[in-house]
Every structure is written in structure tokens, then in C-alpha cells.
PAPALO-39278 format. One record per residue (C-alpha): residue number from 1; y, z, x. Coordinates in Angstrom, 3 decimals. Layout:
<recs>
REC     n         py         pz         px
REC   NUM          Y          Z          X
...
</recs>
This chain:
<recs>
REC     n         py         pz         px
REC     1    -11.671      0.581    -24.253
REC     2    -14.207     -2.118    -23.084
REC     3    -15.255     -2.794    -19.777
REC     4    -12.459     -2.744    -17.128
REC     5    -12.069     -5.109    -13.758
REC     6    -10.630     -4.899    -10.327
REC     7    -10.408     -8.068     -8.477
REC     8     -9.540     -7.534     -4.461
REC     9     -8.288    -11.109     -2.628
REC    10     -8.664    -11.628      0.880
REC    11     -6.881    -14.719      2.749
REC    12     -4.677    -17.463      2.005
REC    13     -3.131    -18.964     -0.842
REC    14     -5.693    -21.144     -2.325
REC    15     -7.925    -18.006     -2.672
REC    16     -4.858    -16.180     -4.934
REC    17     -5.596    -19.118     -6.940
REC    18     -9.376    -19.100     -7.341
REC    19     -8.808    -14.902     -8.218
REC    20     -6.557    -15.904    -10.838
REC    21     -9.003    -18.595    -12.171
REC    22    -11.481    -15.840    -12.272
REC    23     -8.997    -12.841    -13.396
REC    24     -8.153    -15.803    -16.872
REC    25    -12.232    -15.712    -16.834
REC    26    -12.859    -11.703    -17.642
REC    27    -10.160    -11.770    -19.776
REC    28    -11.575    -14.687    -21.924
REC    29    -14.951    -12.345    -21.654
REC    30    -13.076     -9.454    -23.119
REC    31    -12.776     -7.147    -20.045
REC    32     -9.374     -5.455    -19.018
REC    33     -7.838     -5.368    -15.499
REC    34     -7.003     -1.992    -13.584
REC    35     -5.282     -1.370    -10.556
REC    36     -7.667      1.510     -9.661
REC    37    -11.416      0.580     -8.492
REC    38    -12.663      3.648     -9.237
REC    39    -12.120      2.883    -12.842
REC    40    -13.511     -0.192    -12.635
REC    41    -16.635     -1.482    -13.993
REC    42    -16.725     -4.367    -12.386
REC    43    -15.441     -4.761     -8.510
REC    44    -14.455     -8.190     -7.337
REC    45    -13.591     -9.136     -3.375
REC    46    -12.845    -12.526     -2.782
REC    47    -13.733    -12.851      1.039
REC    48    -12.138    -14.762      3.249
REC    49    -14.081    -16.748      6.029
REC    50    -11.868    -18.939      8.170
REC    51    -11.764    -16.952     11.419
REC    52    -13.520    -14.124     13.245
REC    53    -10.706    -11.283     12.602
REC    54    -10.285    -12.690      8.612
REC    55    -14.485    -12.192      8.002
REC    56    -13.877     -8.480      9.920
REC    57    -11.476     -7.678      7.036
REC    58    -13.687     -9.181      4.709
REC    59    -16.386     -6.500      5.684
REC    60    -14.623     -3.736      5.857
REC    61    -12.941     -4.014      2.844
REC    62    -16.050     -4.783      0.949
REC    63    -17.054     -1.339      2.398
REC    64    -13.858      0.499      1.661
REC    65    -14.564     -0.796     -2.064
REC    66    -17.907      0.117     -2.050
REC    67    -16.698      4.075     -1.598
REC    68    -14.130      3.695     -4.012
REC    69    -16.025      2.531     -7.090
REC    70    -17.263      4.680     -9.526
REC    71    -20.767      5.543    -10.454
REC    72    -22.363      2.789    -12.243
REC    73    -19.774     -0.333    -11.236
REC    74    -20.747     -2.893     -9.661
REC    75    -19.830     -4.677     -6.454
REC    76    -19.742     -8.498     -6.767
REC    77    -18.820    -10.505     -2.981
REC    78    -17.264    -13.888     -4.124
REC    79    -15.278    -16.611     -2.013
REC    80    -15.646    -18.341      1.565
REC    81    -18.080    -15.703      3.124
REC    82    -20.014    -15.536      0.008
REC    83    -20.621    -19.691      0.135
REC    84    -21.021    -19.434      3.809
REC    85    -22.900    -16.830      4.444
REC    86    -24.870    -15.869      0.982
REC    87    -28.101    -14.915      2.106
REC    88    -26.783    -13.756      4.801
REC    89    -24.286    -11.017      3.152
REC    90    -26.620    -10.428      0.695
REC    91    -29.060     -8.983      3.423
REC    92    -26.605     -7.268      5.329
REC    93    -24.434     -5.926      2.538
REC    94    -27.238     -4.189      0.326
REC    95    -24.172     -1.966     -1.102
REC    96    -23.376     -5.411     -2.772
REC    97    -24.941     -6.340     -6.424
REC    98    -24.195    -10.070     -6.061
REC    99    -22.810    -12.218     -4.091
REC   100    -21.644    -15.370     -5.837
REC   101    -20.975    -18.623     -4.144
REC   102    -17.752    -20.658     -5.554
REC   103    -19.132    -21.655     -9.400
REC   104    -21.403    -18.688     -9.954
REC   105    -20.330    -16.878    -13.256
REC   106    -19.422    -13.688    -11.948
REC   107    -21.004    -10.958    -14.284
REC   108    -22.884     -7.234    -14.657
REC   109    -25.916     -8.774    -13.420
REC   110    -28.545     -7.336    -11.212
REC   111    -28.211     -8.476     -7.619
REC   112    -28.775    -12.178     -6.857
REC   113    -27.716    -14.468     -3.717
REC   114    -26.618    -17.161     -3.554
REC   115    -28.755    -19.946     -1.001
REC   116    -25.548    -21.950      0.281
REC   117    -26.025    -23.935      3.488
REC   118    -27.517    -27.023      0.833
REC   119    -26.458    -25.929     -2.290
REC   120    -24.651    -29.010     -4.861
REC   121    -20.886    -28.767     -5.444
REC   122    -21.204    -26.530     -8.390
REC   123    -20.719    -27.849    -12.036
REC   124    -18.594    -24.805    -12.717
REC   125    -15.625    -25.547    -10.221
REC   126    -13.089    -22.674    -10.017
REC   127    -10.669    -26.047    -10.672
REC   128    -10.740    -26.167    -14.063
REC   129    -11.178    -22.959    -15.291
REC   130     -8.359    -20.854    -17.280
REC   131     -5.844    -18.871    -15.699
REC   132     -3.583    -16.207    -17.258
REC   133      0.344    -16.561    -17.002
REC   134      1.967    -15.677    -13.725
REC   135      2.608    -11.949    -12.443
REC   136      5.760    -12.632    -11.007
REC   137      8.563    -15.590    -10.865
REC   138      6.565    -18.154     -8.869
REC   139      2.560    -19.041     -9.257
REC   140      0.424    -21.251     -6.185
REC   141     -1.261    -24.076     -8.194
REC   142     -4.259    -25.836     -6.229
REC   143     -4.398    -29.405     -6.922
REC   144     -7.670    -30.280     -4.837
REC   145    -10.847    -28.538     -3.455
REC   146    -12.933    -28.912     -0.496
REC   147    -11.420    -31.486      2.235
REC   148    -12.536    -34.821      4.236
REC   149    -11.024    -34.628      7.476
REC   150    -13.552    -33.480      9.932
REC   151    -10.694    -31.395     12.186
REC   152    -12.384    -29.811     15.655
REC   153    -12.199    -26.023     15.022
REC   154    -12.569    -25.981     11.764
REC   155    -15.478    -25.616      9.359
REC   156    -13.691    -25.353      5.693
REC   157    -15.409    -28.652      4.543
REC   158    -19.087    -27.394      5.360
REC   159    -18.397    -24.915      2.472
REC   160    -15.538    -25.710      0.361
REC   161    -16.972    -29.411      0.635
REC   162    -15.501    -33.072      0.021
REC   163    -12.086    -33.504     -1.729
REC   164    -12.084    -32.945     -5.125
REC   165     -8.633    -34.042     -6.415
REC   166     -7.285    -32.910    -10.093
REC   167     -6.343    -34.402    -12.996
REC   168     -2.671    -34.557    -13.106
REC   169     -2.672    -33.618    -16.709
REC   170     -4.500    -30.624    -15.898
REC   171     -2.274    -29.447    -12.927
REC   172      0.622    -30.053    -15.804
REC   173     -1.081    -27.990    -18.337
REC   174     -1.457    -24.987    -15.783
REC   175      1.984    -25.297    -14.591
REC   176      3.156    -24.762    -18.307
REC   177      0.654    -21.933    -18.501
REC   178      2.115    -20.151    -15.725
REC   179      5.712    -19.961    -16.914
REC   180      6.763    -19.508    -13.314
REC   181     10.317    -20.416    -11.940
REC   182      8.361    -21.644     -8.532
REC   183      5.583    -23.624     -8.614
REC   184      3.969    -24.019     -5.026
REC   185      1.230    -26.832     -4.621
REC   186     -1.590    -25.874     -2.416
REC   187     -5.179    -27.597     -1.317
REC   188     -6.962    -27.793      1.931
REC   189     -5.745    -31.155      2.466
REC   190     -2.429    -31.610      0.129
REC   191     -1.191    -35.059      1.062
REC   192     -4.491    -36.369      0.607
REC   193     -4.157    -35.848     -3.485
REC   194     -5.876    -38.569     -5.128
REC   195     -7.249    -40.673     -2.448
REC   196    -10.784    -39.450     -3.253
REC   197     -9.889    -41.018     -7.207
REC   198     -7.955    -44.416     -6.337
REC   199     -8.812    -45.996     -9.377
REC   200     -7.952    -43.032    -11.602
REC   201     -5.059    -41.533     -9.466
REC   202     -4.123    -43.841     -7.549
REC   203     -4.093    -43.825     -3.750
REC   204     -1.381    -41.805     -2.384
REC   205     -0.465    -40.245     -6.319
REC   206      0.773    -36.914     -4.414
REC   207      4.024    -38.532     -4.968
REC   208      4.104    -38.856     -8.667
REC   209      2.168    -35.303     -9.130
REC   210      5.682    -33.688     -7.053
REC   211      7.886    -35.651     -9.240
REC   212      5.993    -34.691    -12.938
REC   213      5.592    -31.168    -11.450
REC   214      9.335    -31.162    -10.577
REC   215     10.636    -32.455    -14.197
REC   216      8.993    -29.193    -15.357
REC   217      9.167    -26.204    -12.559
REC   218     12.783    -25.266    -11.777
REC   219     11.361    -25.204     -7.956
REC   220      8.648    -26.969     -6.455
REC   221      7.264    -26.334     -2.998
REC   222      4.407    -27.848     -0.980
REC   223      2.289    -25.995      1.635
REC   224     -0.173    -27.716      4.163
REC   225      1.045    -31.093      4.615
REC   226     -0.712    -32.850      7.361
REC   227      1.740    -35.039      9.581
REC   228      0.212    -38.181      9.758
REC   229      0.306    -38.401      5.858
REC   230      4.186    -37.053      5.917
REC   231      5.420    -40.897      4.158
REC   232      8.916    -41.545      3.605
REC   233      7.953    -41.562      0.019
REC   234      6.442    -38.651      0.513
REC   235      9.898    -37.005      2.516
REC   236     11.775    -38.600     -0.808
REC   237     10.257    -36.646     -3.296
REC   238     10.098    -33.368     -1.659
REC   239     13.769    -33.347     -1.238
REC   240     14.418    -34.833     -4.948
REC   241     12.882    -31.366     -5.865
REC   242     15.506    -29.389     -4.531
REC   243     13.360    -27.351     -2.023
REC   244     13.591    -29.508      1.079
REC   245     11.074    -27.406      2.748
REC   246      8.318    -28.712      4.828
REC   247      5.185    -27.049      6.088
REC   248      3.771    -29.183      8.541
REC   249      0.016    -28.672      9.574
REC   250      0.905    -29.510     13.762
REC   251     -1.812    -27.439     15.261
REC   252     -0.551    -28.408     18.795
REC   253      1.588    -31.215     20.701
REC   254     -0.558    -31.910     23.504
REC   255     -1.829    -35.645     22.816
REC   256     -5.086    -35.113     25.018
REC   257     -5.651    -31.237     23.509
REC   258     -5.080    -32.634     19.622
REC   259     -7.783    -35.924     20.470
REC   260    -10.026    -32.678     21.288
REC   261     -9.326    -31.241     18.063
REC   262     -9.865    -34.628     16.369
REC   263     -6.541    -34.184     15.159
REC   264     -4.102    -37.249     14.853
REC   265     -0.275    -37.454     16.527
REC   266      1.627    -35.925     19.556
REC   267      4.677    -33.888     20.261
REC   268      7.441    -36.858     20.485
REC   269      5.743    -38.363     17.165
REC   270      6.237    -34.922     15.025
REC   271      9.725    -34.129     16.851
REC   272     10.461    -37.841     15.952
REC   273      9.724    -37.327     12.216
REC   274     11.502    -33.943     12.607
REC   275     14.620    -35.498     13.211
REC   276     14.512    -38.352     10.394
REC   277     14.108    -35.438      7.879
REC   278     17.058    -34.108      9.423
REC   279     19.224    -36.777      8.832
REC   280     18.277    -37.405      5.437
REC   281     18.552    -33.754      4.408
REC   282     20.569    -31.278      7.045
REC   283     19.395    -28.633      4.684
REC   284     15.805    -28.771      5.664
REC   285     13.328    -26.141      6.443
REC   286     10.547    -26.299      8.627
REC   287      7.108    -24.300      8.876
REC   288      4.272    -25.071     11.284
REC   289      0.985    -23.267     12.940
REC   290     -0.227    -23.849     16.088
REC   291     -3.452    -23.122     17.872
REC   292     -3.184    -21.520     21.684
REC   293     -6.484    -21.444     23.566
REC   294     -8.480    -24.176     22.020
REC   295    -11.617    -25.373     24.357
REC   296     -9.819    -27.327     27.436
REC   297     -6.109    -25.922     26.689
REC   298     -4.329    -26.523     30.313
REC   299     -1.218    -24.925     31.836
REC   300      0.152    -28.368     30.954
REC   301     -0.688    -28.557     27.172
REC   302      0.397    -24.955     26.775
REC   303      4.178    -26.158     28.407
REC   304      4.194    -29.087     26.391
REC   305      3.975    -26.424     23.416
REC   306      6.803    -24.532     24.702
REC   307      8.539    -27.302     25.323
REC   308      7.942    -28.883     21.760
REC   309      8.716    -25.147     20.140
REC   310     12.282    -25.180     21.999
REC   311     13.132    -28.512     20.910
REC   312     11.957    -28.596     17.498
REC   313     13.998    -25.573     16.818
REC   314     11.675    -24.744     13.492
REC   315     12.320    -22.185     10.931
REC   316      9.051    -20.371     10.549
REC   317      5.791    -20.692     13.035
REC   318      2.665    -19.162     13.064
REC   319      0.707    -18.814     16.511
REC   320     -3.129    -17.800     16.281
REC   321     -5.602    -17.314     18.889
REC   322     -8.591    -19.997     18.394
REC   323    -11.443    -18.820     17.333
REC   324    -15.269    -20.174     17.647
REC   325    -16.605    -21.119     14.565
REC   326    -20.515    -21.795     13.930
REC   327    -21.036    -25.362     13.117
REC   328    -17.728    -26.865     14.193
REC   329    -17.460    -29.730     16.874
REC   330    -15.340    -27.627     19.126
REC   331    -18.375    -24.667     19.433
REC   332    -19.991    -27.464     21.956
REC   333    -16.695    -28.229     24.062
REC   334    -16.312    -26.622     27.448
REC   335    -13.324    -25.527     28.734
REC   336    -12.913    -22.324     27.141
REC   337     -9.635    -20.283     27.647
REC   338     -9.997    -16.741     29.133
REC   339     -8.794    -14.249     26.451
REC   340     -6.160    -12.374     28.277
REC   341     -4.748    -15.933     29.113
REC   342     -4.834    -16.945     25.350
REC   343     -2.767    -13.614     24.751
REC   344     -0.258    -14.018     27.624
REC   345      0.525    -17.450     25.975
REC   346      0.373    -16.240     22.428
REC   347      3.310    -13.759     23.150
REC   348      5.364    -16.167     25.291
REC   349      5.350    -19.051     22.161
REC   350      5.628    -15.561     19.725
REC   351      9.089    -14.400     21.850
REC   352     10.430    -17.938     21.908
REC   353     10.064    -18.602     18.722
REC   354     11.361    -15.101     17.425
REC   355     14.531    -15.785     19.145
REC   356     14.492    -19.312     17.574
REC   357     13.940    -17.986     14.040
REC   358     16.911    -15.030     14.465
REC   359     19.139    -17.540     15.825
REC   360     18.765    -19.755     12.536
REC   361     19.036    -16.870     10.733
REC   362     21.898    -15.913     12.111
REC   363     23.810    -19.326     11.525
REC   364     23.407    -18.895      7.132
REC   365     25.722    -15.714      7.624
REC   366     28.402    -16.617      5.287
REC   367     26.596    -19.089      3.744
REC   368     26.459    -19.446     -0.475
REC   369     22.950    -19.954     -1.553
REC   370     20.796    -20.104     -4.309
REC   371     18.438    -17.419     -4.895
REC   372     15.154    -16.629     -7.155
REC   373     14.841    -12.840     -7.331
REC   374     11.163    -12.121     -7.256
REC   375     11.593     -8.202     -7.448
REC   376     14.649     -5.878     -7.772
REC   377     16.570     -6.123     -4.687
REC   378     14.296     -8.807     -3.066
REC   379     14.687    -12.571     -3.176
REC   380     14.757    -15.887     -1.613
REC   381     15.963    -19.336     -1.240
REC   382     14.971    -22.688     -0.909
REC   383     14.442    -22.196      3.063
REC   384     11.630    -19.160      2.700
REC   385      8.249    -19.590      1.037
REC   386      6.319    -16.529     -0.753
REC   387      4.132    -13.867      1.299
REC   388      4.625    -15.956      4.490
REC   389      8.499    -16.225      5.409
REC   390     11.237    -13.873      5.461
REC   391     12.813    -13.093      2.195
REC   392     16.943    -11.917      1.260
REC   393     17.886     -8.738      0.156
REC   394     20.311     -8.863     -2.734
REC   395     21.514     -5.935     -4.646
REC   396     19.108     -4.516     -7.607
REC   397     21.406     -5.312    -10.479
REC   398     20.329     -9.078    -10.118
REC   399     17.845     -9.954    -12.836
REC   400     14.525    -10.659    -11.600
REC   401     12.879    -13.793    -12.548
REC   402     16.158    -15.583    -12.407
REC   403     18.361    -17.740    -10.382
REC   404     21.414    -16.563     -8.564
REC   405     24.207    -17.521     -6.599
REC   406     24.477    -15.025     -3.326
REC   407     27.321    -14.916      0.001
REC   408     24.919    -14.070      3.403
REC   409     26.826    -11.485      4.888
REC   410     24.003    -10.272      7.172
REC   411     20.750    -11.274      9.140
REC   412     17.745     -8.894     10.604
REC   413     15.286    -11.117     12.880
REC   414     13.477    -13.124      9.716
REC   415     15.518    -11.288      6.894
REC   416     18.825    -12.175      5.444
REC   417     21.210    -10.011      3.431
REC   418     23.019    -11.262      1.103
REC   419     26.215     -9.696     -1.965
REC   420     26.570    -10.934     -4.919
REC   421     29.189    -13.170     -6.036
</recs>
């Protein structure tokens, strides 16, 4: 047998992506996955970077790895903490053989790192590489790289770098590659598709990307939309796919807080454009994260949160404590919010919005939906994304990797439970 790989991913969505763009790389190279690192030749850990508690996990399992492997493999650091913080890691981390910034051909090569903080977007983008056919019944496709906005807390585009949009025949090609059921579109900045290319895209061209990746993908789903770009176009062709479900990139309500944040929109704005997507499509499903404790957060802004929260009534939320991050406008803001405060309002939104999310559970029990079984005995509908919602429980005999019609007969908190009919 030739050499053998094990590739560990930290983080979101778009980094599942970049692993499988490097996963369809080895193969091409001739190497063969394991599921044990101590068998492989080759250890991969794409890191994640975007908060304090994400770059802790990042370390740690770097060093877990680093025990595991077997005498003679080597230990290669790749992803957001290896662009951000080459030198860096490569100093602190001398358990490490390389660290590669995004572009760097991973390979058995004595240790190098990687200068990052002014470093060109690499020729070899992760974008366009290969990928091998989808694991299970749904696959995340990126469709850009790197971002424009220049949002308060966050420092993705000092790293990850402008907007880099896709070819639309290329996001095609990889969606037939993948032979997956589900196709979920992913990029730092999704709505934004194209508006770096207007003359070859087309300004706004996220719309005809949904539609061409809907004639082909049974399902098509779209994470990270941010609100001011949320057109009625836009709202048109999401729901033409069949999965009305919208992820909306809020981040708070508070007009004054989000001006902070150099974010755009309000509270009566997104529960405005809340309700129109109601109307057109009752069936809807709503995600959103919010910040709690960003610099100059009052008792006020935090109300107008609850307040918001109770009203919008969403399906799914994420709440996340903010975090300082070097090199972001917001490091330089006064104001900051005491941490047990920042907790005592995390679980207050977390409760509300538990109860929220049970209650609209609760109200599909004796529903008939469509399910896409993604293992035996677990699937989910239109209303719950992959990895981050709840899912429905439907008896084993359904086949996986296919489409069924289920009765709800049940609901626990996030999770529904559903017989077949």
C-alpha cells in the first residue's frame, strides 16, 4: 500500500470544503485516506482561526495529533491559523513539519513556514482544485473566497482576503462531481457572488448561480446571507428551490450597536423583511447569529435583542460571546462588556430562544414532510440545515441517500420524530 493520509478539520463549513479540495488533491497524488492517525503518513489539521475559544481547539488538537501519529509521519498545520499566524505557529508549534498557508502544496516536505501578514493571494487557490465525490447525501460547495465588507469584529478578510467569486461553470462541474442530493452554497460573503466580476458575472449573478444549481441538485440551500443584500429576487429564487430556508447574517438589532460594528440595518428593518418572506412562503425557515457583549453593548441594546428574538419567533439562533480579535476596528472601541455580564445575557437570549425553537417544533407534530435520510434512522427536511440544526428521527428501514415522505408524531427541544408512511 502507498502512503496513507489523515486529514483533521476544524471550524465551519467553508473549511469542510477547502479539506475536501485537499483530500481530491492526495488522492490525485496517489496517497490513500485512513481514519486512524497513527497509520498515517501524512497528518493534516485544518485550523480554524475566527475566535479565541476556535484557535484553543486548534492547538490542542494539533497536540492531541501530534501524540497520535506514528513514528516517521508528519504533521502539516493548514487553514486560517496557518495564514494568520504562520511564523508564528511555526515557532511555537516545533512538533509541526509545516505549516502551509491557503495555496501551499501540502506535501512530505521538511518543515517550512509560511510568512503571511503580506503574502499575494496565492496562484494555487483551494477554489479550483479537484474534489472527490461526496461522503454522504448532501456536499457544501463554496462559490467565493476571501470577502470585502470591512465588518467591526471581524478579521476574515485580513487573511482569507478580497472576494474572489467563481466561475459558474465551475461551481456546475463540482456540483455534478459531488453526486449529492443537497447541495449547500457557502462563502464568506454569499450574496455578494459576482459583484467582484460584473462584466463576466454580472452584478448580482447569485440569482442565476441558485437557479442553474437548482435545475441540477434535488435541494439547494444557502448559508450566510447578509440582510442588506436579501433582494426580492434574491427571496424568489430561494423559494423556487424548494428549501425556503434562510440564514440571515443579523449579528444584532440595536441600530447604534450594529453602526459600531460597521454593520448595515436595524431590528424593525430585518423583522420587516421577516414578515414579507412570510407571506410569500408560510413554510419558511429562519437561522440567525447574534453577537452579545460587543464594545459599548448597553442594557438597552441587549433588550432590544430580546425584544427582536421574541418577536421574530426564528427557527434556529446561535448566540456567541464577542471576542477581541488582533487587527479588527472594534480592538480600539471602548466600552467593553464585563464577562460575567456577557454570560448572564448569553443564557437569558439562549433560554428564550430554546423555548422559541421547542415551541416551533412542537407545532410540525402531525405534520407530512419531506425528508432526505442522511444516515440510518437520521434525517431532515427542508426546515433543518446539516451539522448546525436539529435533525428527524425516522425509522432505519428508510433508505439513506433518498427522499421520503414522513408523519411527525413527536418533538424533543430541536429534534423531531417522525413514522413512516
Amino acid at each position: 500500500m502507498g502512503q496513507r493520509f489523515y486529514v483533521e478539520t476544524l471550524g465551519c463549513p467553508k473549511n469542510q470544503v477547502d479539506s475536501d479540495k485537499l483530500i481530491g488533491t492526495l488522492l490525485a497524488d496517489g496517497m490513500t485516506p485512513t481514519d486512524d492517525p497513527g497509520k498515517a503518513d501524512l497528518v493534516v489539521v485544518n485550523t480554524c482561526a475566527f475566535i479565541d475559544e476556535a484557535r484553543k481547539e486548534s492547538i490542542d488538537t494539533i497536540l492531541a495529533l501530534d501524540d497520535q501519529r506514528k513514528v516517521g509521519g508528519k504533521l502539516v498545520v493548514t487553514g486560517c491559523m496557518a495564514e494568520r499566524y504562520g511564523d508564528e505557529l511555526a515557532e511555537a508549534l516545533p512538533e509541526v513539519d509545516q505549516v502551509a498557508g491557503f495555496g501551499v502544496p501540502v506535501n512530505l516536505v521538511k518543515k517550512r513556514s509560511i510568512a503571511v501578514s503580506s503574502a499575494p493571494i496565492p496562484t494555487l487557490d483551494l477554489l479550483n482544485l479537484p474534489r472527490p465525490k461526496s461522503s454522504s447525501p448532501w456536499a457544501y460547495v463554496k462559490i467565493a473566497e476571501g470577502c470585502d465588507r470591512n465588518c467591526g469584529f471581524c478579521a476574515i478578510p485580513s487573511f482569507r482576503g478580497p472576494q474572489r467569486s467563481r466561475d459558474i461553470s465551475s461551481i456546475l462541474d463540482e456540483v455534478e462531481q459531488l453526486e449529492a442530493q443537497e447541495i449547500v452554497l457557502v462563502a464568506q460573503d454569499l450574496a455578494s457572488y459576482g459583484k467582484d466580476r460584473p462584466t463576466e458575472l454580472g452584478a448580482g449573478s447569485i440569482v442565476p448561480l441558485v437557479r442553474a444549481v437548482s435545475a441540477t441538485a434535488a435541494w439547494t440551500r444557502l448559508l450566510y446571507l447578509y440582510p442588506s443584500d436579501l433582494s426580492d429576487e434574491l427571496i424568489d429564487a430561494i423559494c423556487d428551490t424548494g428549501v425556503p430556508y434562510f440564514d440571515l447574517s443579523l449579528q444584532h438589532v440595536s441600530k447604534p450597536l450594529l453602526r459600531r460594528m460597521r454593520r448595515w440595518g436595524d431590528g424593525g428593518r430585518f423583522l420587516q423583511r421577516i414578515a414579507d418572506i412570510r407571506h410569500r412562503e408560510p413554510s419558511a425557515a429562519f437561522r440567525s447569529n447574534f453577537i452579545v457583549g460587543y464594545p459599548g453593548e448597553t442594557e438597552e441594546d441587549h433588550d432590544q435583542l430580546l425584544a427582536f428574538v421574541e418577536a421574530a419567533q426564528l427557527d434556529w439562533c446561535g448566540f456567541f460571546a464577542y471576542s477581541p480579535e488582533e487587527g479588527t476596528y472594534a480592538m480600539e472601541l471602548d466600552g467593553a462588556v464585563a464577562p460575567t455580564l456577557m454570560h448572564e445575557r448569553l443564557a437569558e437570549l439562549r433560554e428564550m430562544q430554546d423555548d422559541i425553537t421547542a415551541r416551533r417544533r412542537d407545532e410540525l407534530i402531525g405534520e407530512t414532510v419531506t425528508v432526505l435520510v442522511d444516515s440510518p434512522g437520521e434525517a431532515r427536511s427542508t426546515r433543518e440545515a446539516p451539522e448546525i440544526d436539529g435533525v428527524v428521527e425516522v425509522p432505519s428501514s428508510l433508505a439513506v441517500g433518498q427522499f421520503h415522505e414522513v408523519r411527525i408524531v413527536d418533538a424533543m427541544g430541536p429534534d423531531l420524530v417522525a413514522d413512516s408512511l
